[in-house]
N, CA, C and O atoms as a GROMACS GRO file, in nm:
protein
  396
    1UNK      N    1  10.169   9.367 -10.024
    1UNK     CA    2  10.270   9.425 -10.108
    1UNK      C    3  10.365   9.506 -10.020
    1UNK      O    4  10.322   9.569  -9.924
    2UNK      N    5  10.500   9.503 -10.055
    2UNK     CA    6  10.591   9.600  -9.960
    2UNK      C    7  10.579   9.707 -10.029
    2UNK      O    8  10.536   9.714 -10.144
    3UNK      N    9  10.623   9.805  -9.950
    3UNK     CA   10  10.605   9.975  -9.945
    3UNK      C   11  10.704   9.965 -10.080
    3UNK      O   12  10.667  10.014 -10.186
    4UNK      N   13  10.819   9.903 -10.066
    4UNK     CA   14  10.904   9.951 -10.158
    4UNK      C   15  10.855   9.915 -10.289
    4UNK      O   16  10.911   9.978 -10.379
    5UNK      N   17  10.775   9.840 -10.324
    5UNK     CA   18  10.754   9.785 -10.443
    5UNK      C   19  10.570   9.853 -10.521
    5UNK      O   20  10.511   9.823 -10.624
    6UNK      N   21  10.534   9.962 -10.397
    6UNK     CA   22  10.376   9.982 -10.451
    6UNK      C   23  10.419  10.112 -10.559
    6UNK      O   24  10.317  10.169 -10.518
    7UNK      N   25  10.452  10.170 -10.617
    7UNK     CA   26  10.520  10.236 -10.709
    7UNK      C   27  10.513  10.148 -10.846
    7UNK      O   28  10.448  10.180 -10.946
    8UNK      N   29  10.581  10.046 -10.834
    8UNK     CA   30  10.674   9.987 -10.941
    8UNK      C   31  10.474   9.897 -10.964
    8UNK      O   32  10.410   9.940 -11.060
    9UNK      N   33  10.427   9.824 -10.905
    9UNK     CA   34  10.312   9.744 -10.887
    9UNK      C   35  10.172   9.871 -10.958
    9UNK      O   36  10.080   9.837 -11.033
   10UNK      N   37  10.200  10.028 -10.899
   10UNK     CA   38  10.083  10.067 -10.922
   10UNK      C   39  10.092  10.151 -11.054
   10UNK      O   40  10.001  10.225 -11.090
   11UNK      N   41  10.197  10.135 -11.114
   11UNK     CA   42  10.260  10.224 -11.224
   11UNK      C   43  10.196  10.157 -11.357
   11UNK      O   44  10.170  10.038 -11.338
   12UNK      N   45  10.165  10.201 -11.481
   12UNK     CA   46  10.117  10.225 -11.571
   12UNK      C   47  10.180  10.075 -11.675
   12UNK      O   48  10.128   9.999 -11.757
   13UNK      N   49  10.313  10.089 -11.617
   13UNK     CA   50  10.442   9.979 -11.742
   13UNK      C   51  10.395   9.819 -11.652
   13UNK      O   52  10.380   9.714 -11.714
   14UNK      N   53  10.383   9.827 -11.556
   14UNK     CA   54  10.308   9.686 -11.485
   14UNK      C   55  10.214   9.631 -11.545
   14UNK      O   56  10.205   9.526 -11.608
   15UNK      N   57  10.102   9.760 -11.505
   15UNK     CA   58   9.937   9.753 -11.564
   15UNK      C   59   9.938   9.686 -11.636
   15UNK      O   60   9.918   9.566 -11.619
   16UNK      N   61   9.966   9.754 -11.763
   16UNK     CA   62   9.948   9.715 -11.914
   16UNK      C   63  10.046   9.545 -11.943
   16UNK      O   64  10.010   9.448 -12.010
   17UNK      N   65  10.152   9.560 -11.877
   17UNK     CA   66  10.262   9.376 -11.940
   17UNK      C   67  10.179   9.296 -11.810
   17UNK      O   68  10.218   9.179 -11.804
   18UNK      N   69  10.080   9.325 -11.710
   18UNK     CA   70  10.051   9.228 -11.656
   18UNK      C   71   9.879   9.174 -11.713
   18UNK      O   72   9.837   9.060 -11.694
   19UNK      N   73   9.797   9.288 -11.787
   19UNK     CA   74   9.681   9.256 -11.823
   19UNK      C   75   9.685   9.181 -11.962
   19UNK      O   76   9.590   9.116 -12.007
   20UNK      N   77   9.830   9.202 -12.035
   20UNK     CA   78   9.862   9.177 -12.144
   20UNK      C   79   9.911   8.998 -12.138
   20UNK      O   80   9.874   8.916 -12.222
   21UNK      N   81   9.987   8.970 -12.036
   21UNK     CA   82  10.082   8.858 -12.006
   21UNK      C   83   9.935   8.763 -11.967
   21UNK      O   84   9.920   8.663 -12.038
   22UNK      N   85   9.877   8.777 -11.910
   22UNK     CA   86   9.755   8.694 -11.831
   22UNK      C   87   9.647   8.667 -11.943
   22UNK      O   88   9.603   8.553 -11.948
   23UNK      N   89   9.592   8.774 -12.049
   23UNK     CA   90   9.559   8.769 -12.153
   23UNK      C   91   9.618   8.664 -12.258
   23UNK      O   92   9.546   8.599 -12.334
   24UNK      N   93   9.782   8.652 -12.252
   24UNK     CA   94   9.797   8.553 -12.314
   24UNK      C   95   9.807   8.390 -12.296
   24UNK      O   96   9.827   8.305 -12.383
   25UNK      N   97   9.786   8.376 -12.152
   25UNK     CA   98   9.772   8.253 -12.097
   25UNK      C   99   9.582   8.245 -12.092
   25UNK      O  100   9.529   8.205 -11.989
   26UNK      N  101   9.501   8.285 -12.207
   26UNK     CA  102   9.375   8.260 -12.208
   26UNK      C  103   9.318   8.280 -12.062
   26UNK      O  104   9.210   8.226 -12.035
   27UNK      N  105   9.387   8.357 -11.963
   27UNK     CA  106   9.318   8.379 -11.832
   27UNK      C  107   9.307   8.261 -11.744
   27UNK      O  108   9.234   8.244 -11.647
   28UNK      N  109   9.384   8.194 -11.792
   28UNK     CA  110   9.449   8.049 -11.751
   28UNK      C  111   9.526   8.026 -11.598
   28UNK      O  112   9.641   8.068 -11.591
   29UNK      N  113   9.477   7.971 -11.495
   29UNK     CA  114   9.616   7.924 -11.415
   29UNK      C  115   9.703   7.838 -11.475
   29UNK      O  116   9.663   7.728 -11.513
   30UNK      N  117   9.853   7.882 -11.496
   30UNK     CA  118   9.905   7.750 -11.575
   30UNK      C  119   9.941   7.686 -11.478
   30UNK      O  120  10.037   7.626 -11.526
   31UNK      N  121   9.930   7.643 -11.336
   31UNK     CA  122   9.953   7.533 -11.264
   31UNK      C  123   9.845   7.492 -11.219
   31UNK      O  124   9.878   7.373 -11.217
   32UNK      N  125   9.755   7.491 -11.187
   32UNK     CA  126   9.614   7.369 -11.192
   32UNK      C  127   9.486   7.397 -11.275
   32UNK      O  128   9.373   7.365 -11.238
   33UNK      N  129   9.521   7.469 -11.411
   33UNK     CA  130   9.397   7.456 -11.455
   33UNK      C  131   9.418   7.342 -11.602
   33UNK      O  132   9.518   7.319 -11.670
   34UNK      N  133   9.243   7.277 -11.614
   34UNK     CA  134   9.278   7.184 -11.702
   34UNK      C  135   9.165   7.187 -11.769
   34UNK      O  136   9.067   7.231 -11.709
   35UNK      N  137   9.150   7.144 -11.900
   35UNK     CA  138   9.045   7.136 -11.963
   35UNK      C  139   8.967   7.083 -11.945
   35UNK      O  140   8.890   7.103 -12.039
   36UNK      N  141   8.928   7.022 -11.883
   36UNK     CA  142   8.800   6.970 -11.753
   36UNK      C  143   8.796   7.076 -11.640
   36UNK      O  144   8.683   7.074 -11.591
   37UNK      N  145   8.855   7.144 -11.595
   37UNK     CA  146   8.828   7.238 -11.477
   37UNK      C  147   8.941   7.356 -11.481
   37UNK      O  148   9.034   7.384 -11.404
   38UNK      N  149   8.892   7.415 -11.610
   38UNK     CA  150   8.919   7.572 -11.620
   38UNK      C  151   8.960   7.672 -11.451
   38UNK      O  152   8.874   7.717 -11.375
   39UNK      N  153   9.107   7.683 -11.431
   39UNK     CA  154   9.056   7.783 -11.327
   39UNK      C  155   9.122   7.918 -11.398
   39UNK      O  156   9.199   7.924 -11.494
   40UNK      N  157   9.056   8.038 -11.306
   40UNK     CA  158   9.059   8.151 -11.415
   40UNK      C  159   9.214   8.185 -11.317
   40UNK      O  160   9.219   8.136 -11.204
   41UNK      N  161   9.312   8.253 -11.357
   41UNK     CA  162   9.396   8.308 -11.291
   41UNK      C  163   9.385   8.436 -11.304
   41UNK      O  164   9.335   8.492 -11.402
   42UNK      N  165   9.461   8.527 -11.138
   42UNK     CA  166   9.407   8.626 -11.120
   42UNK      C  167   9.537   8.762 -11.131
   42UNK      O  168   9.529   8.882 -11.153
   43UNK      N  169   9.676   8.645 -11.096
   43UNK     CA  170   9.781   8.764 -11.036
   43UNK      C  171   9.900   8.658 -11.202
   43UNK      O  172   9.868   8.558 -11.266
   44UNK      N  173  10.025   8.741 -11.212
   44UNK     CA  174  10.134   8.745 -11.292
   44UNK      C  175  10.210   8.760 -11.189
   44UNK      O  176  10.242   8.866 -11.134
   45UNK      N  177  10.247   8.619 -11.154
   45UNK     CA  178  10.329   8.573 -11.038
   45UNK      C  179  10.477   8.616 -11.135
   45UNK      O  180  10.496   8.597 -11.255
   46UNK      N  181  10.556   8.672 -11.047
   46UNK     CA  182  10.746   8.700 -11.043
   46UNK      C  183  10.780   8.548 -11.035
   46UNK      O  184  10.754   8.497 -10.926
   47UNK      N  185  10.833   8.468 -11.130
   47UNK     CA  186  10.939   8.363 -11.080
   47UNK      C  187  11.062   8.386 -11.036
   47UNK      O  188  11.109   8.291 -10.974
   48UNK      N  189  11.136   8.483 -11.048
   48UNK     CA  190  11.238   8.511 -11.008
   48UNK      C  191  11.173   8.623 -10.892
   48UNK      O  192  11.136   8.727 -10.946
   49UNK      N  193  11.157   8.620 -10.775
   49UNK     CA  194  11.091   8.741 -10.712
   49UNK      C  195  11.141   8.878 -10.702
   49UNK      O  196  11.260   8.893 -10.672
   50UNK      N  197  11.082   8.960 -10.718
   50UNK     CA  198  11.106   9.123 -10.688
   50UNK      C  199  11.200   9.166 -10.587
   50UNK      O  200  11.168   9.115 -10.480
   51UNK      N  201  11.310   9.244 -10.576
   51UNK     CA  202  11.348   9.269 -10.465
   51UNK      C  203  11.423   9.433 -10.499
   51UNK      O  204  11.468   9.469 -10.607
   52UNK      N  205  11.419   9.504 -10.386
   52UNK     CA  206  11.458   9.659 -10.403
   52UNK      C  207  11.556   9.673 -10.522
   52UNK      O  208  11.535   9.748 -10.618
   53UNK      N  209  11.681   9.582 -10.506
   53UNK     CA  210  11.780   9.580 -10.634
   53UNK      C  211  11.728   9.567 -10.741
   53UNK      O  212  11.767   9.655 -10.817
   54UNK      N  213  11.623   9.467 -10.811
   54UNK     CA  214  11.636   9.438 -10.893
   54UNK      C  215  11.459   9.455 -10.987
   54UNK      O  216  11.424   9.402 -11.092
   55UNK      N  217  11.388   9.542 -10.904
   55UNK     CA  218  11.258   9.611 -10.935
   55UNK      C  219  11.264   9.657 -11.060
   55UNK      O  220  11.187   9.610 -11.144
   56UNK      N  221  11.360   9.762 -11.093
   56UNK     CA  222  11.392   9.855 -11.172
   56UNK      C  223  11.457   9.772 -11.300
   56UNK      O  224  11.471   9.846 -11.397
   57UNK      N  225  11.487   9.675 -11.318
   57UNK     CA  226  11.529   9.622 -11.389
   57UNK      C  227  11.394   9.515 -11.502
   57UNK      O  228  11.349   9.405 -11.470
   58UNK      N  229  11.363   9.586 -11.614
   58UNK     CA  230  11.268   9.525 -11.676
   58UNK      C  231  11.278   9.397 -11.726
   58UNK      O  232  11.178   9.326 -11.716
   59UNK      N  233  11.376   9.353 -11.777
   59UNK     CA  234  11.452   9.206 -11.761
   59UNK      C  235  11.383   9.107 -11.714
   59UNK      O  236  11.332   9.003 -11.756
   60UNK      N  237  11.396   9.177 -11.597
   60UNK     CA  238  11.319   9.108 -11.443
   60UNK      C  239  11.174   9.129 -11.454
   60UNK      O  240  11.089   9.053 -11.500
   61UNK      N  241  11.162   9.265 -11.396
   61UNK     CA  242  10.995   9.268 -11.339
   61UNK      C  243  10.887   9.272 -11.430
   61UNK      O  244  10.769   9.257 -11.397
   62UNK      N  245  10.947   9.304 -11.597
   62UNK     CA  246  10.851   9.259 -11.707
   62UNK      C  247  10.868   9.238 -11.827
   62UNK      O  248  10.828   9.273 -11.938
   63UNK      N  249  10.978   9.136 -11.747
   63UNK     CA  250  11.000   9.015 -11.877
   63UNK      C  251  10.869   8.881 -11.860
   63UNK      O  252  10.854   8.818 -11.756
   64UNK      N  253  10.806   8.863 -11.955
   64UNK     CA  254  10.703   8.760 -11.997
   64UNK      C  255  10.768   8.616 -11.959
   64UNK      O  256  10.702   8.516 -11.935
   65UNK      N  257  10.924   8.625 -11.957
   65UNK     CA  258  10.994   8.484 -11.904
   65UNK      C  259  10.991   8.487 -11.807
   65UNK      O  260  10.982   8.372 -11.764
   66UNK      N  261  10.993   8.572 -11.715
   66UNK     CA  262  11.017   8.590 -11.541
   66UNK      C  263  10.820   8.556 -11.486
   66UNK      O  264  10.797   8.504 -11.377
   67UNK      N  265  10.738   8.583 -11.554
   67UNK     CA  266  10.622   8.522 -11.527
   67UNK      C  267  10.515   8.404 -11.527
   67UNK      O  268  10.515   8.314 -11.612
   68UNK      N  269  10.445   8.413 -11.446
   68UNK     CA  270  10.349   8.300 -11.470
   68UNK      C  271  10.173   8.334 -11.417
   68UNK      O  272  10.136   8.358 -11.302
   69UNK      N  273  10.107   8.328 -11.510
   69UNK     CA  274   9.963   8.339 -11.454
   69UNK      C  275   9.941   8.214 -11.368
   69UNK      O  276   9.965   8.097 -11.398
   70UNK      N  277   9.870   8.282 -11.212
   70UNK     CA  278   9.821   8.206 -11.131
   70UNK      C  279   9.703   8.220 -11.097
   70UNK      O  280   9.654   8.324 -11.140
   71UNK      N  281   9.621   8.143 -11.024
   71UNK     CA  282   9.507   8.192 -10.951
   71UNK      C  283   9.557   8.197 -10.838
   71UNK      O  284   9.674   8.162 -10.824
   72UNK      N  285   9.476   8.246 -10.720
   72UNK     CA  286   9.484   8.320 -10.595
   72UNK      C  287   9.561   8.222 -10.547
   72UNK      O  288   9.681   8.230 -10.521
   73UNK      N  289   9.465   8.093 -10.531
   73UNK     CA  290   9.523   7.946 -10.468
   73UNK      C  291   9.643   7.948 -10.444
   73UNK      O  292   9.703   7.963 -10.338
   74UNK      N  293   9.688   7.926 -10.577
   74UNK     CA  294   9.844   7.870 -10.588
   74UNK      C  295   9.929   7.969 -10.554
   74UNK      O  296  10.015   7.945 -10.470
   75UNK      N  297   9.920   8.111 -10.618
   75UNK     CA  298  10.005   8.204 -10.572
   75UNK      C  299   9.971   8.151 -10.374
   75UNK      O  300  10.055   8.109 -10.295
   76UNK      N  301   9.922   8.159 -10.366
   76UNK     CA  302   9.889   8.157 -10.171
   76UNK      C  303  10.018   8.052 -10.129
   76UNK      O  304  10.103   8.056 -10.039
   77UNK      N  305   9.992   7.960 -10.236
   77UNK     CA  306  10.079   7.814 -10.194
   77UNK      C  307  10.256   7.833 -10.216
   77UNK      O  308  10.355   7.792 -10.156
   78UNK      N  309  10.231   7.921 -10.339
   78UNK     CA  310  10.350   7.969 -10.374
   78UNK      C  311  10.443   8.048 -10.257
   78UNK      O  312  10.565   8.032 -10.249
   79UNK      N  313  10.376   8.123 -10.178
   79UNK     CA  314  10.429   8.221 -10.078
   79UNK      C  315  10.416   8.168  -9.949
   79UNK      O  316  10.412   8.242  -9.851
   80UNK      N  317  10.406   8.027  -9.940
   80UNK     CA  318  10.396   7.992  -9.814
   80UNK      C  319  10.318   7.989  -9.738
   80UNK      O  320  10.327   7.942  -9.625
   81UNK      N  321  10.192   8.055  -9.806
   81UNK     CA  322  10.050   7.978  -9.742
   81UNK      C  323   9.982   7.878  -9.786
   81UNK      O  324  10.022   7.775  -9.840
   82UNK      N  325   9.830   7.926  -9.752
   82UNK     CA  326   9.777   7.796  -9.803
   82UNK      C  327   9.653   7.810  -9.885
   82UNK      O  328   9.606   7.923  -9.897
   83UNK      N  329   9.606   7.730  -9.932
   83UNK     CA  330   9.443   7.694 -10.030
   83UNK      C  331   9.362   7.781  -9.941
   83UNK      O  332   9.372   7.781  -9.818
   84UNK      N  333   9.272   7.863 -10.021
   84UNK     CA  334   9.173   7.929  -9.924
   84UNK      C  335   9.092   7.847  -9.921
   84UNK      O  336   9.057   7.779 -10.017
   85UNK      N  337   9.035   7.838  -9.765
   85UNK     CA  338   8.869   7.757  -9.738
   85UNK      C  339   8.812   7.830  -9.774
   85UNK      O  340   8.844   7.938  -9.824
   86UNK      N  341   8.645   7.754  -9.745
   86UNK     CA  342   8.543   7.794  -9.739
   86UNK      C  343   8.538   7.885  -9.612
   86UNK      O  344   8.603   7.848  -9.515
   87UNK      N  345   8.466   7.998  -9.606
   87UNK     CA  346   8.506   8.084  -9.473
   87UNK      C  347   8.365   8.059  -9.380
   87UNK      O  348   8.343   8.132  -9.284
   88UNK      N  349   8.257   7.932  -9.425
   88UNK     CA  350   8.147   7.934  -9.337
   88UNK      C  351   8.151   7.792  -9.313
   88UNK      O  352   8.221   7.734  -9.396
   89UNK      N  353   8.078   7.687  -9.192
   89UNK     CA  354   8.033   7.582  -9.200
   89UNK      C  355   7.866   7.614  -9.190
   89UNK      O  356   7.824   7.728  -9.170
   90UNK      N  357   7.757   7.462  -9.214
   90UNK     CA  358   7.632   7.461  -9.208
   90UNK      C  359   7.662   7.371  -9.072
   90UNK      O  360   7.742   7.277  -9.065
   91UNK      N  361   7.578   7.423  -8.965
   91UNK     CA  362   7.508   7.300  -8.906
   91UNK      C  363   7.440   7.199  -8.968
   91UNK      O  364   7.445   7.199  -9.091
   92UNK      N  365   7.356   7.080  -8.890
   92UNK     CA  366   7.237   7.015  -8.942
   92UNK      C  367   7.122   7.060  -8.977
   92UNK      O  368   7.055   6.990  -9.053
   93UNK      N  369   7.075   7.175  -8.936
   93UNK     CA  370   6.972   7.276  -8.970
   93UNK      C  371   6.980   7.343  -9.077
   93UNK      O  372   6.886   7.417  -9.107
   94UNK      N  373   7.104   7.335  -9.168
   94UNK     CA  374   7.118   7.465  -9.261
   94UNK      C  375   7.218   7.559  -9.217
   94UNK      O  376   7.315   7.586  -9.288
   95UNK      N  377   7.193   7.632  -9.059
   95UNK     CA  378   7.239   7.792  -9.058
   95UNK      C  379   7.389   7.771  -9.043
   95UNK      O  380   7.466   7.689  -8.993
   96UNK      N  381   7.396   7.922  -9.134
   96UNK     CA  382   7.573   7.921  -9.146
   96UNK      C  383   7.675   7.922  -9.032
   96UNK      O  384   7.660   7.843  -8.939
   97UNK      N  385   7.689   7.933  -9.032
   97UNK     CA  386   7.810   7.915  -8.883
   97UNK      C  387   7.934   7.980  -8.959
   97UNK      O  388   7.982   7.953  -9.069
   98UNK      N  389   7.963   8.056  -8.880
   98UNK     CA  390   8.131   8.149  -8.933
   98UNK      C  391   8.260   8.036  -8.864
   98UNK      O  392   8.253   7.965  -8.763
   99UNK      N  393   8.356   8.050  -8.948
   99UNK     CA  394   8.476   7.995  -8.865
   99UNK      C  395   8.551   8.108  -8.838
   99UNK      O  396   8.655   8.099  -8.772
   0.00000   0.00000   0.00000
């Protein structure tokens, strides 16, 4: 999170339109979850993204149109990373092995 935005993120009017907004997508990722493989989403992704100008503007940062419930995944994919791995391999023996 940027400095400029942990205020606006840790404030009370977020809290509540982001536990509320995610609540109404049944806790849903709406980009890969399916009724065969439920994924739970975790964050109320910005489609239009946040920026110092336009934080302050509720319109924007909590309007229910400007959002989307994601899980971790996709938000990751969304920002230019990637799918989280698995963070261990097994040898042939079983033991975990760190990557």
């Amino acid at each position: 999170m940027k400095v400029w935005a942990e205020k606006f993120y840790g404030g009370k009017p977020w809290r509540d339109c982001r536990r509320a907004f995610i609540a109404s997508k049944n806790y849903l990722c709406e980009r890969c979850s399916t009724n065969r493989n439920p994924i739970p989403a975790k964050i109320a992704h910005h489609r239009k993204y946040l920026t110092p100008e336009n934080i302050n503007d509720a319109s924007i940062s909590l309007s229910w149109d400007n959002l989307e419930a994601l899980c971790q995944d996709c938000h990751n994919v969304e920002h230019g990373g990637s799918v989280e791995r698995d963070r261990y391999l097994f040898d042939d023996e079983g033991n975990v092995i760190p990557i």
